[in-house]
Each structure stands twice: as C-alpha cells, then as structure tokens.
C-alpha positions in Angstrom: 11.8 -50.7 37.8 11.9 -47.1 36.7 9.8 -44.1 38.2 8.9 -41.6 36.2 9.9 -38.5 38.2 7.8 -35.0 38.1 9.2 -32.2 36.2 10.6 -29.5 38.4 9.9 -26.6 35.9 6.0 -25.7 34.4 6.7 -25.6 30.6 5.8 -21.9 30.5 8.3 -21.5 33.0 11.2 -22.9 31.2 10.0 -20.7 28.1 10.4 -17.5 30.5 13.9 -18.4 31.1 14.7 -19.0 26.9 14.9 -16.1 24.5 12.6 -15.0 22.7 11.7 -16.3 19.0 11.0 -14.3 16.4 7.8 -15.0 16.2 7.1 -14.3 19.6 9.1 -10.8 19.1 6.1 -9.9 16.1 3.4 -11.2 17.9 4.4 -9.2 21.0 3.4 -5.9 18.6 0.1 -6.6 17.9 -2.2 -5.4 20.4 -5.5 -7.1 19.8 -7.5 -5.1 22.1 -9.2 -2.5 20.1 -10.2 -5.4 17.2 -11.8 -7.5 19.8 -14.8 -5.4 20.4 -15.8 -5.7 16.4 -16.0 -9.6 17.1 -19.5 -11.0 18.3 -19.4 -11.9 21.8 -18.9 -15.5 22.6 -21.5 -17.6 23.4 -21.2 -19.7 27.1 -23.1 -22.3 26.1 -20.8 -25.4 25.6 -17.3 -26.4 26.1 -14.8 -23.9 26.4 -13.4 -22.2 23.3 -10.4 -21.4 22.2 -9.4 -17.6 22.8 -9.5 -15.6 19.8 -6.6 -13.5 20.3 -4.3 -16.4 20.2 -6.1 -17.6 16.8 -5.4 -14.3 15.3 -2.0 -14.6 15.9 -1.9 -18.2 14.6 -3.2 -16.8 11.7 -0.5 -13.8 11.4 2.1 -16.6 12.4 0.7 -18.6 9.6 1.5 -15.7 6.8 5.0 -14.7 8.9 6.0 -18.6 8.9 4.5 -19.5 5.0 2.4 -21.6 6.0 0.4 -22.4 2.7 -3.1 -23.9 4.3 -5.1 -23.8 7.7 -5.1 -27.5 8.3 -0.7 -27.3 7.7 -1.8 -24.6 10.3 -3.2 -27.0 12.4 -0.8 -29.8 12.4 2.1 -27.5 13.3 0.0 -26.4 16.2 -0.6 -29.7 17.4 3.2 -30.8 16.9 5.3 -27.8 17.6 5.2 -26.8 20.9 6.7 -23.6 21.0 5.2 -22.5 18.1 2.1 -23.4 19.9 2.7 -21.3 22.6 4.4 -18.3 21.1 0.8 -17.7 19.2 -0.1 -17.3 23.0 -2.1 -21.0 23.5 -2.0 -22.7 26.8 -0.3 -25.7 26.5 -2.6 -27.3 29.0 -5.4 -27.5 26.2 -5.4 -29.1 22.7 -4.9 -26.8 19.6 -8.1 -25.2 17.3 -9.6 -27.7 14.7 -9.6 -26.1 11.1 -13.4 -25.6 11.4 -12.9 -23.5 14.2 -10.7 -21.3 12.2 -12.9 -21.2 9.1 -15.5 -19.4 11.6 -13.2 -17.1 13.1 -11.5 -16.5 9.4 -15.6 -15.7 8.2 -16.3 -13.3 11.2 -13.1 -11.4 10.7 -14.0 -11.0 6.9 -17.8 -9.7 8.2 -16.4 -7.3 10.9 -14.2 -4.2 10.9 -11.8 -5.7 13.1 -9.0 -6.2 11.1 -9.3 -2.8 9.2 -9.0 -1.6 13.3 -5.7 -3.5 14.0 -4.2 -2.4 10.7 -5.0 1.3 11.5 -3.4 0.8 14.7 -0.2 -0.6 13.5 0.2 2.2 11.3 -0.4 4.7 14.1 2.1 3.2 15.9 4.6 2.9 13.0 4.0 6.9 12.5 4.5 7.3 16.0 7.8 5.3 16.4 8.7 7.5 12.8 9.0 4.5 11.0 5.8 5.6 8.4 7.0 9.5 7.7 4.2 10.0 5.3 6.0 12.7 3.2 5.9 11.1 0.1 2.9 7.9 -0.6 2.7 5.7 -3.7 0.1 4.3 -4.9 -0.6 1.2 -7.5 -2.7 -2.0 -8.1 -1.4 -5.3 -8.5 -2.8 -8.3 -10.1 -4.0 -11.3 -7.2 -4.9 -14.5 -9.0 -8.5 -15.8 -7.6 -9.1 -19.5 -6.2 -12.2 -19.6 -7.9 -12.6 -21.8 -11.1 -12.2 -19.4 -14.3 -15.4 -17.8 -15.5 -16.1 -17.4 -18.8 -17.0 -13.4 -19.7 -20.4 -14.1 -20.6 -21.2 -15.6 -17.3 -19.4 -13.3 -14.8 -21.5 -11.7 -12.1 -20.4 -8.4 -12.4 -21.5 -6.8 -9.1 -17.9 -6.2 -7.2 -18.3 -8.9 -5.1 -16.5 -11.6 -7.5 -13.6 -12.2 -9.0 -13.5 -11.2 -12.8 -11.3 -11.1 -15.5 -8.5 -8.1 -15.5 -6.1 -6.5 -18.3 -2.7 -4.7 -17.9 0.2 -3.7 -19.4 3.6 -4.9 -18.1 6.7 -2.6 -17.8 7.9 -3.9 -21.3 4.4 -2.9 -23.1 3.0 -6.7 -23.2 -0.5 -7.3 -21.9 -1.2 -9.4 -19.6 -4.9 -11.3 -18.3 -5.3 -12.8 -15.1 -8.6 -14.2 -13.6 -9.5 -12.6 -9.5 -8.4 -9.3 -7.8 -6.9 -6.2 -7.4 -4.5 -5.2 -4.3 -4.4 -1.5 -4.4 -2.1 0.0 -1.8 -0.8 3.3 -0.8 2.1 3.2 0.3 4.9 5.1 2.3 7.7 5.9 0.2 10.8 6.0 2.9 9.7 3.2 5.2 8.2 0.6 2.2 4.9 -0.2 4.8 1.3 -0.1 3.4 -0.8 3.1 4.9 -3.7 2.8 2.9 -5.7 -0.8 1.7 -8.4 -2.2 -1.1 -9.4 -5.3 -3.0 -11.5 -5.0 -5.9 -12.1 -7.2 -8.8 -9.6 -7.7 -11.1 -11.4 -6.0 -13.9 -11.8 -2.5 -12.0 -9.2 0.4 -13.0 -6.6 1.4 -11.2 -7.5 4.8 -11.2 -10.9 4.4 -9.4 -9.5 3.6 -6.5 -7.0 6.0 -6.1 -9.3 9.0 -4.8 -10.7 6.6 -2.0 -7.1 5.7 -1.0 -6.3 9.8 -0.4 -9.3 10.2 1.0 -8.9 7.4 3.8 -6.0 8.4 5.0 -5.6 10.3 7.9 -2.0 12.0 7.8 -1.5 13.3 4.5 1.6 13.5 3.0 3.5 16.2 1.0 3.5 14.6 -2.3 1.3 11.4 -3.7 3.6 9.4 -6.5 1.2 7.6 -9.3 1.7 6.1 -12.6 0.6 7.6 -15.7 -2.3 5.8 -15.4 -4.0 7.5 -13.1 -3.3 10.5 -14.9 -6.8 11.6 -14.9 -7.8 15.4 -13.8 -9.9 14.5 -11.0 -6.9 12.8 -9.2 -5.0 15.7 -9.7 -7.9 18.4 -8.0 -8.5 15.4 -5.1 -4.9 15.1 -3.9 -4.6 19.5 -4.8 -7.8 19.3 -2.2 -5.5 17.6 0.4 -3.2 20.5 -0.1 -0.5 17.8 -1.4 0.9 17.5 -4.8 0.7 14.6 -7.5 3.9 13.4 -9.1 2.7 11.8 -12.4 3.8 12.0 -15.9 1.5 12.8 -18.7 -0.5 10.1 -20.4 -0.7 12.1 -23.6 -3.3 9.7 -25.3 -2.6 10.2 -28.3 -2.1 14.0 -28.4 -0.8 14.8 -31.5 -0.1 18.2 -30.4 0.4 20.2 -27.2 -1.6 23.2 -25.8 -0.4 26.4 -27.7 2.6 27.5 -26.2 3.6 24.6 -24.3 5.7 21.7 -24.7 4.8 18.2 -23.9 5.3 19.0 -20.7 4.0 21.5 -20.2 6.4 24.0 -20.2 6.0 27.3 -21.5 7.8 28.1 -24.8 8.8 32.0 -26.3 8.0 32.9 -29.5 10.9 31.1 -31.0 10.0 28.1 -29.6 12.5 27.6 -26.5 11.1 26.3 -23.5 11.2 28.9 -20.4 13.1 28.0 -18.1 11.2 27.1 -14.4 12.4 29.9 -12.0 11.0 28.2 -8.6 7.2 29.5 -7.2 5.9 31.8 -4.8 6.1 31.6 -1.1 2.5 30.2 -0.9 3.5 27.4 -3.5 1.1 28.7 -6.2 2.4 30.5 -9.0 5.0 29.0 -11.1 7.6 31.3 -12.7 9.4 30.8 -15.8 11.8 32.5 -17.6 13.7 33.2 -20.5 16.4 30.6 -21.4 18.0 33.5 -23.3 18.4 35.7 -20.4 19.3 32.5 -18.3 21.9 31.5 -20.2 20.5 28.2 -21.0 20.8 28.9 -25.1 22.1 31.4 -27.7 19.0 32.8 -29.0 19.4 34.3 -32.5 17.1 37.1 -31.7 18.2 37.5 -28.3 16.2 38.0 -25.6 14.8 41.8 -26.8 13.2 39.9 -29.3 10.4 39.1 -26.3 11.0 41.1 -23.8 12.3 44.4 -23.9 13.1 44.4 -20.4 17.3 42.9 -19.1 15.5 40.2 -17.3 13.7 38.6 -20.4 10.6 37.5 -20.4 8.5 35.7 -17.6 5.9 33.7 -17.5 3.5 33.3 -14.4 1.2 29.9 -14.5 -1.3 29.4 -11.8 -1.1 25.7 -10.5 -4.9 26.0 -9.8 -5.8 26.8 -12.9 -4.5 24.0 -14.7 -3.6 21.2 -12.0 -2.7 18.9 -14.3 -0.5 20.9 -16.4 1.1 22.6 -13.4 2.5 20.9 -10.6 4.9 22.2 -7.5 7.9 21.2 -8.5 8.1 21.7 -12.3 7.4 18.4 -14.2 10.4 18.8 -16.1 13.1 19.3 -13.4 15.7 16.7 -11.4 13.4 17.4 -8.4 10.4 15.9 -10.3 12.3 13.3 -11.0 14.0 12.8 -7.9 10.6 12.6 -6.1 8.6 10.0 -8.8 11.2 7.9 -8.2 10.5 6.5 -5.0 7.3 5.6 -6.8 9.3 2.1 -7.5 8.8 1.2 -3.4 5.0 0.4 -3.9 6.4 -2.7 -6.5 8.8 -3.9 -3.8 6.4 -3.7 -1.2 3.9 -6.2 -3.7 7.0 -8.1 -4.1 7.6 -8.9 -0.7 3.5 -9.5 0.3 3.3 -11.7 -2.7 6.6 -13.7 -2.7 7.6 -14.1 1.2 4.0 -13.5 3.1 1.8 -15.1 0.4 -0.4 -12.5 -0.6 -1.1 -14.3 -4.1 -1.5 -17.6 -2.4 -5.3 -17.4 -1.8 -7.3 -20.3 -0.7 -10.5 -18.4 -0.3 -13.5 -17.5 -2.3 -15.1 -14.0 -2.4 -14.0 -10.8 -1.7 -14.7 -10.4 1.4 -12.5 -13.1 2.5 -9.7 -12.7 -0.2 -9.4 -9.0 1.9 -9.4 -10.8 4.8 -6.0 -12.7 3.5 -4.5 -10.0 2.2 -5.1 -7.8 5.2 -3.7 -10.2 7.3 -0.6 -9.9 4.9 -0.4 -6.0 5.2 -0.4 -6.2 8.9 2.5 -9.4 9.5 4.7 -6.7 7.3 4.1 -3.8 9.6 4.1 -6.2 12.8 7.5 -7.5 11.9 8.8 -4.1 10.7 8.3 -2.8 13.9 9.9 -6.1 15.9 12.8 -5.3 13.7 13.3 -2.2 14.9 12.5 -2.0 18.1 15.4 -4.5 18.0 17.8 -2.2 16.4 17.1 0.6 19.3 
C-alpha cells in the first residue's frame, strides 16, 4: 500500500529558490501599471477573472517565445508550468481560454494602453542610455494582411483596411503586396523603435514621416531618410525641430541643376569647379565655401584671380534657411554626410529582426486597429528584452 506523501515545498516556493528564465528576466521590465488605467474596469459580477497583467505578458511571452497563434498560446499555458507562471499566473487556477484573450486583445486595440507602455519602455531605455536619440531613422516596411485579397475596384479606401501597396526594392524591381505599412523611427546607435504607425499598405512613406518627428518627445541631432521622403516639407518640419535631415536628392528627373550648382548642390566658380565646403558659422547657419583653386583641391587654368581678386579666392556664403533642401549642416557632399546617412541601414535591421524572430509579419488579425495592436506588441518585446539584456551585462 503506498501513501501519497504531501509536498514539503509550495510550487512558487521551489521557483524562488531556481534562477530565473529568460522570460521571467523580460517580463520583470515591463511595468504594467500606467497601461492599466486605459483598460475598462472589470466587472464583479461572475466568476473570478483572470488578471490582466499576467495576460499581457502572455501575450509579450507569446511574440518573445514565437508562438504563431493564441490557442498554441493557450495549450502551452495549460501544459507548461513554468511558463505558466513566469507570465505571472497563479498556479492554483486554470489558464485563460482563447476567448478570453480575443476580448482583452480587442480592448487593448480600442484603448491607449499599449501606446502608454511603449512610451514607457522608451523612457526608461533613454534613461538607462540605451536610446541616445542623436541620430533617428525612419522608413516603412511592407506587412502582409490576413485579410482575403481585394480586388482594386472593391477596396474601401478609408485607412481603416488593408489595401494594395507598391515599392521599389534595393535592386530597382517593384514589388505589390496586399495589407500594411510599419513605419518606425528609429534610434540609430541602440537599433530600438522610438516612434510607431500602421497605415494601409497603399499610403506613402513620406506622409507619415512629419507625424513620426512630431511625436516624439526627445529630438535628436540628425533625422536619416531615404530619398523618398525627399520632399521640402520634411526638410522645414525636422529644420523646425532644430535638427537636420540627412537625405539624398531625388532629382526626379532633373535634367539640369539650379544655376551655379552641382547636383548636389554645391556651389560651382565660373569655370565650373565645385567650391569647396569650408565648415559653417557658430550658430550652424551659413554654409561657407571656397575656392578649390585657392584650396588646393585643383590646378585652375585661370587661377584663382580669375574670380576673386582677393589671396583667399573666392567664397561663397549659402543660408541653410533659405533653401533647406539644398543646404544642409553638414555639406551633402562630404564623408561626414556620409558617415551620418549611414546608420540609416539600422531601421532595416530593426524590421528584420520584428519581422523574422518576433513575428511582426505573422498577422492573424483583421483591421487596423488590431494589426497595430500586433505589431505594437512586437515593438515593445524588443525593447523589454533589450533592456533584460543589459541590465544583465551591468
């Protein structure tokens, strides 16, 4: 005959004794507090619900762990203990049905509550200086919808739908997808999202870009775009922000440059040498240029008294606010421009990883609304486990 004996050790007992998981080490950074207040206040009619902060971290853990659907959600719920209670469950009750997360999942996407816990995150990112927010890029990437495909003629065209989008790939061929757009700004040094919206798939990149500046709360130094979002009303918005925009011209056909410039917009003597950038004032307004005679840059036939009669050679003074487009701090056409635009390339890692390792292109929802919801839910697991990471490195 065999007695079953008692366990001497709670089950949450034992688990303060083990290390921690990894999950548990994410989890632990997301402080739910503020969000909670944006949710509708629970009813007490009934039987007792589940909490909703451990369901938002299931649903975090469900991104961080690739899990592809909420009932796959479920199941590992119900048969993985640990799991179970790392998303901060008691283990004394049974785990959330999937209908119970569908109406969590739809009063998230109804509420500002998850816009709050992202804005957090990044607060205390910037704080721990893990966001530096000196230099931001910012792109769109394609998100495939869940919906069945529409034909153009029967699209509902009112943002709220997916629709049909266009875009060129880095070797010039054009691509057509049916859904979204992620458009992200980005921090340059750590690789974290600042700055989120979803639109449909058929809205252009560069419409987006001036809400994306304007939400954010620490500007940086310099904003890194594309030359597709080479539009002058970019350009005045981020110059408005006292920042500067590192994009190259989209010359759209320009057959020929301003008088006395180059495509770049650098000044050019009589002879037709470009000037060559001599730095800016103190207050970062005026752009000086000078002669590449004088400079020793070429071997001017003429020589340089052929602009200038002065030893110096000629100068040129351009305004950046007269032309903000034509004129940015530094010079479009030197290794500092360069250097800067190319940490533009982080905003495509950054889709990489939401799309490949946190499933930000596996939707399984319908509307935009809830297709933000996902890919918010995205954004934050990659700040949450940036900062586990390093609070583990300290």
């Amino acid at each position: 005959m065999y007695i079953r004996q008692n366990p001497l050790f709670s089950f949450e007992t034992l688990m303060h004794y083990q290390p921690k998981t990894q999950l548990a080490l994410v989890l632990e950074k997301i402080d739910l507090t503020p969000c909670l207040k944006e949710l509708p206040v629970k009813s007490r009619r009934g039987p007792s619900r589940h909490p909703v902060m451990a369901m938002i971290k299931a649903l975090v853990a469900k991104q961080l762990q690739g899990i592809p659907t909420v009932s796959e959600l479920v199941n590992r719920l119900k048969h993985d203990l640990v799991f179970f209670y790392d998303c901060g469950f008691s283990v004394e009750k049974s785990a959330p049905s999937q209908a119970t997360f569908s109406r969590l999942f739809q009063q998230l996407s109804q509420s500002k509550a998850l816009n709050i816990l992202f804005e957090v995150l990044v607060q205390q990112a910037q704080v721990s200086k893990i966001i530096r927010s000196d230099v931001v890029a910012i792109d769109g990437s394609a998100i495939n919808a869940y919906e069945h495909v529409v034909r153009k003629k029967e699209l509902i065209d009112d943002g709220n739908h997916a629709n049909w989008g266009a875009k060129r790939d880095t070797h010039g061929n054009q691509l057509t997808w049916f859904g979204y757009k992620l458009h992200l700004a980005v921090d340059t040094a750590s690789e974290l999202p600042i700055a989120i919206r979803v639109t449909p798939a058929s809205y252009h990149d560069s419409t987006q870009a001036i809400p994306l500046i304007d939400s954010l709360k620490t500007q940086p130094n310099y904003y890194c775009l594309d030359m597709g979002y080479d539009t002058k009303d970019i350009y005045d918005a981020v110059r408005a922000h006292k920042a500067q925009a590192i994009i190259p011209l989209n010359l759209r056909g320009e057959k020929e440059p301003p008088e006395g410039l180059n495509k770049n917009r650098t000044p050019v003597c009589s002879m037709g040498y470009p000037l060559v950038y001599w730095g800016c004032d103190r207050k970062r307004e005026t752009l000086k240029f000078r002669c590449p005679h004088a400079c020793g840059k070429i071997n001017c036939p003429q020589g340089s008294a052929w602009c200038s009669d002065s030893n110096y050679g000629l100068v040129v003074k351009k305004k950046a606010s007269d032309d903000s487009r034509s004129y940015c701090l530094p010079h479009r056409d030197t290794r500092e421009w360069k250097r800067i635009y190319n940490q533009r390339t982080s905003v495509e890692r950054i889709f990489g990883r939401l799309k490949v390792h946190l499933g930000a292109n596996h939707i399984r929802v319908r509307g935009i609304a809830k297709v933000t919801t996902h890919l918010m839910l995205c954004c934050i697991t990659l700040i949450a486990g940036t900062l586990a990471i390093s609070s583990q490195i300290k």
